[in-house]
MMTF fields as JSON, N, C-alpha, C and O atoms, coordinates in Angstrom:
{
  "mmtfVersion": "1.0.0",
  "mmtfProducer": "UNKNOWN",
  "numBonds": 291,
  "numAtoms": 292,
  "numGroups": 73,
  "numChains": 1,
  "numModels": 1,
  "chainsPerModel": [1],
  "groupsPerChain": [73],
  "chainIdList": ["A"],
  "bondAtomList": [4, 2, 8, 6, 12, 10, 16, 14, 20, 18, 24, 22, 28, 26, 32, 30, 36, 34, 40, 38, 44, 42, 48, 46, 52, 50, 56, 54, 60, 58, 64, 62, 68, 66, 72, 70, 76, 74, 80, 78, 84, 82, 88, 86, 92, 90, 96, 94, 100, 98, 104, 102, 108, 106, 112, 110, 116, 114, 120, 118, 124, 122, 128, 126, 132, 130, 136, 134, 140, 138, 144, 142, 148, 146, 152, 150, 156, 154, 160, 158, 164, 162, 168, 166, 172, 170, 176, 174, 180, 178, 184, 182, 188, 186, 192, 190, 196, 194, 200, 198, 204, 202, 208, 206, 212, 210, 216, 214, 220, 218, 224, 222, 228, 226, 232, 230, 236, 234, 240, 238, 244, 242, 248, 246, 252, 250, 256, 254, 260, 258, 264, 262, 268, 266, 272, 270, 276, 274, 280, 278, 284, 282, 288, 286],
  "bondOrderList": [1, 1, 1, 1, 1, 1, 1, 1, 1, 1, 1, 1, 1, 1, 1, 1, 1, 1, 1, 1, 1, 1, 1, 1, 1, 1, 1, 1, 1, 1, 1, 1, 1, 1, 1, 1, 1, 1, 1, 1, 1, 1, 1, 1, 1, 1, 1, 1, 1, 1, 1, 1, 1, 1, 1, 1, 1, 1, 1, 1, 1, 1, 1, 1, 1, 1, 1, 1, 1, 1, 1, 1],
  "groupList": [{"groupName": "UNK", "atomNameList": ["N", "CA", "C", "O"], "elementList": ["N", "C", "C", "O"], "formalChargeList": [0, 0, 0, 0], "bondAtomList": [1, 0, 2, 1, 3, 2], "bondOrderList": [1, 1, 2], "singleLetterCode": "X", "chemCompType": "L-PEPTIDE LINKING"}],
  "groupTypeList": [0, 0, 0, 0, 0, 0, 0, 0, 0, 0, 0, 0, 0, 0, 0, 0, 0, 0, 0, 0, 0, 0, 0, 0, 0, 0, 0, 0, 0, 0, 0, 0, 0, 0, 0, 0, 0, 0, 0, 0, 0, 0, 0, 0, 0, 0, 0, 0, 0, 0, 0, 0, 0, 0, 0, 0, 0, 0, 0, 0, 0, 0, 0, 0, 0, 0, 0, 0, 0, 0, 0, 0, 0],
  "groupIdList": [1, 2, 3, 4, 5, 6, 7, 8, 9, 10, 11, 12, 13, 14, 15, 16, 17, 18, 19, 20, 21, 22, 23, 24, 25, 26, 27, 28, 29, 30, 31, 32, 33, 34, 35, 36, 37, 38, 39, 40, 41, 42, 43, 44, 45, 46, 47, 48, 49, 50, 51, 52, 53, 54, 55, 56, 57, 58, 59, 60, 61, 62, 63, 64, 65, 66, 67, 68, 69, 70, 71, 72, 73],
  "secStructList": [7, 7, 7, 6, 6, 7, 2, 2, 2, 2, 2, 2, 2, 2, 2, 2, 2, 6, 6, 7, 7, 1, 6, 6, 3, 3, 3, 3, 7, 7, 3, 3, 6, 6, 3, 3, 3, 7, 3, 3, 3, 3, 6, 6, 6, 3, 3, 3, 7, 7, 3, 3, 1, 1, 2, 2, 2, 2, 2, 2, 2, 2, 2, 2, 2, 2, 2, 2, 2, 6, 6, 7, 7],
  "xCoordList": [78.451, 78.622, 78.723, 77.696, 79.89, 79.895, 79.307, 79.336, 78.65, 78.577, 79.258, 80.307, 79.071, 80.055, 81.1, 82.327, 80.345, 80.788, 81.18, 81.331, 81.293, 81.726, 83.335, 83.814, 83.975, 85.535, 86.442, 87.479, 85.621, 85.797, 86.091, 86.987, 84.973, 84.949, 86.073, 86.684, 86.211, 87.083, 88.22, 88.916, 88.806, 89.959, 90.371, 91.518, 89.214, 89.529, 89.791, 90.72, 88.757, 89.319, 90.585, 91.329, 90.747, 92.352, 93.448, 94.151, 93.498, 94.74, 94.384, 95.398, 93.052, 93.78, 93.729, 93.797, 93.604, 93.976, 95.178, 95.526, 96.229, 97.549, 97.81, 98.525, 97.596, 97.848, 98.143, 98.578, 97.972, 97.844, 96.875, 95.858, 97.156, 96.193, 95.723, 96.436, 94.437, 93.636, 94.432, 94.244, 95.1, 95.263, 96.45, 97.193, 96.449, 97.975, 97.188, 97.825, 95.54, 94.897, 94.46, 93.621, 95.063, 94.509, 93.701, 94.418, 92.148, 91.808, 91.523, 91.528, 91.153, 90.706, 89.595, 89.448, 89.022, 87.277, 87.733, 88.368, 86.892, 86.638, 85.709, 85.816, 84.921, 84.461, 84.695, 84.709, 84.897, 84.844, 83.999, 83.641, 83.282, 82.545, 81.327, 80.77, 80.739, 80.106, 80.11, 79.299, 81.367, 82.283, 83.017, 83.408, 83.053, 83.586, 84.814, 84.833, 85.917, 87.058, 87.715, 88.643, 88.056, 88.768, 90.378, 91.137, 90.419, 92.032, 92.501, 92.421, 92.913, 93.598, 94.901, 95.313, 95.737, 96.99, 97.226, 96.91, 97.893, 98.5, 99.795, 100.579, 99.763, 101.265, 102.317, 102.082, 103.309, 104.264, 104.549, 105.454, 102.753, 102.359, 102.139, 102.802, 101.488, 100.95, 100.118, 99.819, 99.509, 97.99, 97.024, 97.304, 96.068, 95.169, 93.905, 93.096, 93.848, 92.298, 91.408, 91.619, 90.096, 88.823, 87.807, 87.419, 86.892, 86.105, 84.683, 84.683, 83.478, 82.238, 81.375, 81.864, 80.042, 79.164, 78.53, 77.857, 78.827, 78.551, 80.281, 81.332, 79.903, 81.34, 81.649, 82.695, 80.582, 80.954, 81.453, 82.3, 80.371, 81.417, 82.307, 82.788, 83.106, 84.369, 85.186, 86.383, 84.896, 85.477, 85.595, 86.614, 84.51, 84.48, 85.604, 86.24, 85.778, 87.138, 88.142, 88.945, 88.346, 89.849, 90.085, 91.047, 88.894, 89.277, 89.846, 90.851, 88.665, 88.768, 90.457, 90.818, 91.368, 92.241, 93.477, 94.615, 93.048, 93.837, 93.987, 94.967, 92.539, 92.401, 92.801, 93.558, 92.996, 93.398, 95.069, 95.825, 95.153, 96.777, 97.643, 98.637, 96.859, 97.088, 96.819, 97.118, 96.352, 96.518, 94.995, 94.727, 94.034, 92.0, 91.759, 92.075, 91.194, 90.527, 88.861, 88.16],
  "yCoordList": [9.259, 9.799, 8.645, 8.025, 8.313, 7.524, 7.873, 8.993, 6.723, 7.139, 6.833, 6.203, 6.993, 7.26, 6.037, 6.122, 4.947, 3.627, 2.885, 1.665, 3.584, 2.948, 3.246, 4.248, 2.468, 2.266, 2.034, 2.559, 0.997, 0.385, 1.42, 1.375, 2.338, 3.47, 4.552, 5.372, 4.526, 5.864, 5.171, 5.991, 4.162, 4.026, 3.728, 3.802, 3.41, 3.412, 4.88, 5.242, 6.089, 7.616, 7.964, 8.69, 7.264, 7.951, 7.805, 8.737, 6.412, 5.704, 6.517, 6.786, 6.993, 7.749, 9.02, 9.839, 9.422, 11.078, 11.171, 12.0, 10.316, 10.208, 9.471, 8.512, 9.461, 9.057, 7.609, 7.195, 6.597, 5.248, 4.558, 5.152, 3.238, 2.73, 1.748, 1.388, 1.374, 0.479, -0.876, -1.858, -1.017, -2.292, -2.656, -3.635, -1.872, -2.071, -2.334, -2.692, -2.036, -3.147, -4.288, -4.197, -5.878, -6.486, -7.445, -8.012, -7.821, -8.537, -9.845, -10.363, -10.443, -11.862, -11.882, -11.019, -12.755, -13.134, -15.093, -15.932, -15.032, -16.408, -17.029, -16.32, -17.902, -17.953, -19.208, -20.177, -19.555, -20.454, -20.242, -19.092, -21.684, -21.651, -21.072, -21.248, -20.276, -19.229, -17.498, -16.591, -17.692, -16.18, -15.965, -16.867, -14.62, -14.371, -13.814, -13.164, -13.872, -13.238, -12.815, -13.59, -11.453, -10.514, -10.46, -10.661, -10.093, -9.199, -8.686, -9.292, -7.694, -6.378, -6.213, -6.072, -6.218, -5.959, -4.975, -4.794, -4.166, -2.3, -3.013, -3.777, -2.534, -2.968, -1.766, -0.587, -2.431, -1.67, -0.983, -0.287, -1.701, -1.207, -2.615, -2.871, -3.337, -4.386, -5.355, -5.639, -6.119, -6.425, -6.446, -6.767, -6.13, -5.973, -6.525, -6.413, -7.247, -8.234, -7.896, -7.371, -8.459, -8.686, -9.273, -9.438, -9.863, -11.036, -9.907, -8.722, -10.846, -10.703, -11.333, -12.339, -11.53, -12.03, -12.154, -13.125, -10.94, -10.99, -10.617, -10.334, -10.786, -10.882, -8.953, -8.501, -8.292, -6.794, -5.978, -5.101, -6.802, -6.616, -6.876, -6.002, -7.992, -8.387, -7.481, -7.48, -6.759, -6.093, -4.838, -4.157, -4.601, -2.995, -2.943, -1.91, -4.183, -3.926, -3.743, -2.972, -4.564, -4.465, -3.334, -2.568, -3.305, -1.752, -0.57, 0.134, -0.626, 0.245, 0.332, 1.491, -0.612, -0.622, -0.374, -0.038, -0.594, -0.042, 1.454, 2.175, 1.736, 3.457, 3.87, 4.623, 4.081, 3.801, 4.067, 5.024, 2.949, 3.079, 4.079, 4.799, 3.767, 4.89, 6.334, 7.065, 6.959, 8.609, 9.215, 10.415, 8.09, 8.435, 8.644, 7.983, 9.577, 10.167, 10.626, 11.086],
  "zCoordList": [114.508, 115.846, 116.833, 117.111, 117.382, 118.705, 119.817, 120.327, 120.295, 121.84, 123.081, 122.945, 123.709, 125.106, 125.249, 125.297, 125.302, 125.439, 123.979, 123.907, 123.085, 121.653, 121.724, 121.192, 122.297, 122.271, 121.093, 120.689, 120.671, 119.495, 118.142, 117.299, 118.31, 117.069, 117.92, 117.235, 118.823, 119.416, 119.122, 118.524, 119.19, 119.368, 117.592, 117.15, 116.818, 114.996, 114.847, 114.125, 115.717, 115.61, 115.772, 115.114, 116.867, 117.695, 116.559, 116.169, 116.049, 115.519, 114.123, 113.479, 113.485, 111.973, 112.27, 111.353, 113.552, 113.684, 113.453, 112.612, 114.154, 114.599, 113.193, 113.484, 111.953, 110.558, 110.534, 109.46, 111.663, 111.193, 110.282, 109.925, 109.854, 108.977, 110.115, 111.051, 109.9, 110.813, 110.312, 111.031, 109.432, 109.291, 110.31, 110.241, 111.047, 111.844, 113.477, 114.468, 113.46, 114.468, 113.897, 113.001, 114.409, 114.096, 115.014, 115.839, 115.082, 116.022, 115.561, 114.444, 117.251, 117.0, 118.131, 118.997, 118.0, 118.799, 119.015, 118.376, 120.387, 120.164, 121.143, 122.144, 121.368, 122.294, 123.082, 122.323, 124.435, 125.228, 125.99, 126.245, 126.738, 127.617, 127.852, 128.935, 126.818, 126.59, 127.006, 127.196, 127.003, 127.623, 126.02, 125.279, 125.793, 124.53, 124.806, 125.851, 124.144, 123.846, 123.61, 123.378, 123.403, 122.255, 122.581, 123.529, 121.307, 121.544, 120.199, 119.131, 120.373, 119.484, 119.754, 120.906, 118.605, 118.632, 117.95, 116.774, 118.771, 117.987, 117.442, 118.005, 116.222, 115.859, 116.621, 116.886, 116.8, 117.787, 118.947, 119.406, 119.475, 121.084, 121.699, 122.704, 121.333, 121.946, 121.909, 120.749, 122.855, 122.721, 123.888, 125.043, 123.509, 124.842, 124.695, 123.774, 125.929, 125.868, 126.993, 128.086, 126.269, 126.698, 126.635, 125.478, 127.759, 127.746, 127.888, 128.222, 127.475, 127.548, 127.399, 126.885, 127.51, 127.254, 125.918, 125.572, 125.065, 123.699, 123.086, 123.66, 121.737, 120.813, 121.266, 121.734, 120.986, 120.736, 122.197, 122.368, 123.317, 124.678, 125.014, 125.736, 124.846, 124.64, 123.586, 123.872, 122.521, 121.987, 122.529, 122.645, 122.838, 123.772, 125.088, 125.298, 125.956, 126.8, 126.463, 126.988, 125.307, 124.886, 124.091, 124.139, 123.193, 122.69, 123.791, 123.69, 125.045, 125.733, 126.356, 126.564, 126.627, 127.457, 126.365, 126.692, 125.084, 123.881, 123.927, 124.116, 123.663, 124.077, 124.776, 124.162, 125.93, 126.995, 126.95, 127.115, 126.696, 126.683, 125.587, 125.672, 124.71, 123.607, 123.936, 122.992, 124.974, 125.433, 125.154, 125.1, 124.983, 124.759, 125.968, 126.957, 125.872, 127.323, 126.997, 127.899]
}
């Protein structure tokens, strides 16, 4: 069960409702400065990033703006 703010798991929901394979998100992490960095690439949509303070907040924006763009409400 996700919760509200688990993007990350909503947006792994969204993409195999709609019969994709997760392997068609692929991410990357990194950190500078002590700011973390994500980004997710939809194959054949895009990529969308996000920074945070921890690795999984940084994942949670970008997920979120993935979702997002992808029609998650």
């Amino acid at each position: 069960m996700s919760e509200a703010g688990d993007f990350v798991m909503k947006l792994n929901n969204l993409y195999q409702a709609a019969g994709r394979s997760l392997n068609s998100l692929q991410w990357s992490e990194r950190l500078v400065a002590n700011v973390w960095h994500a980004e997710v690439v939809v194959a054949n949509v895009g990529s969308f990033r996000g920074t945070g303070a921890t690795r999984k907040a940084a994942r949670e924006v970008a997920a979120h703006a993935a979702y997002t763009h992808l029609g998650g409400r």
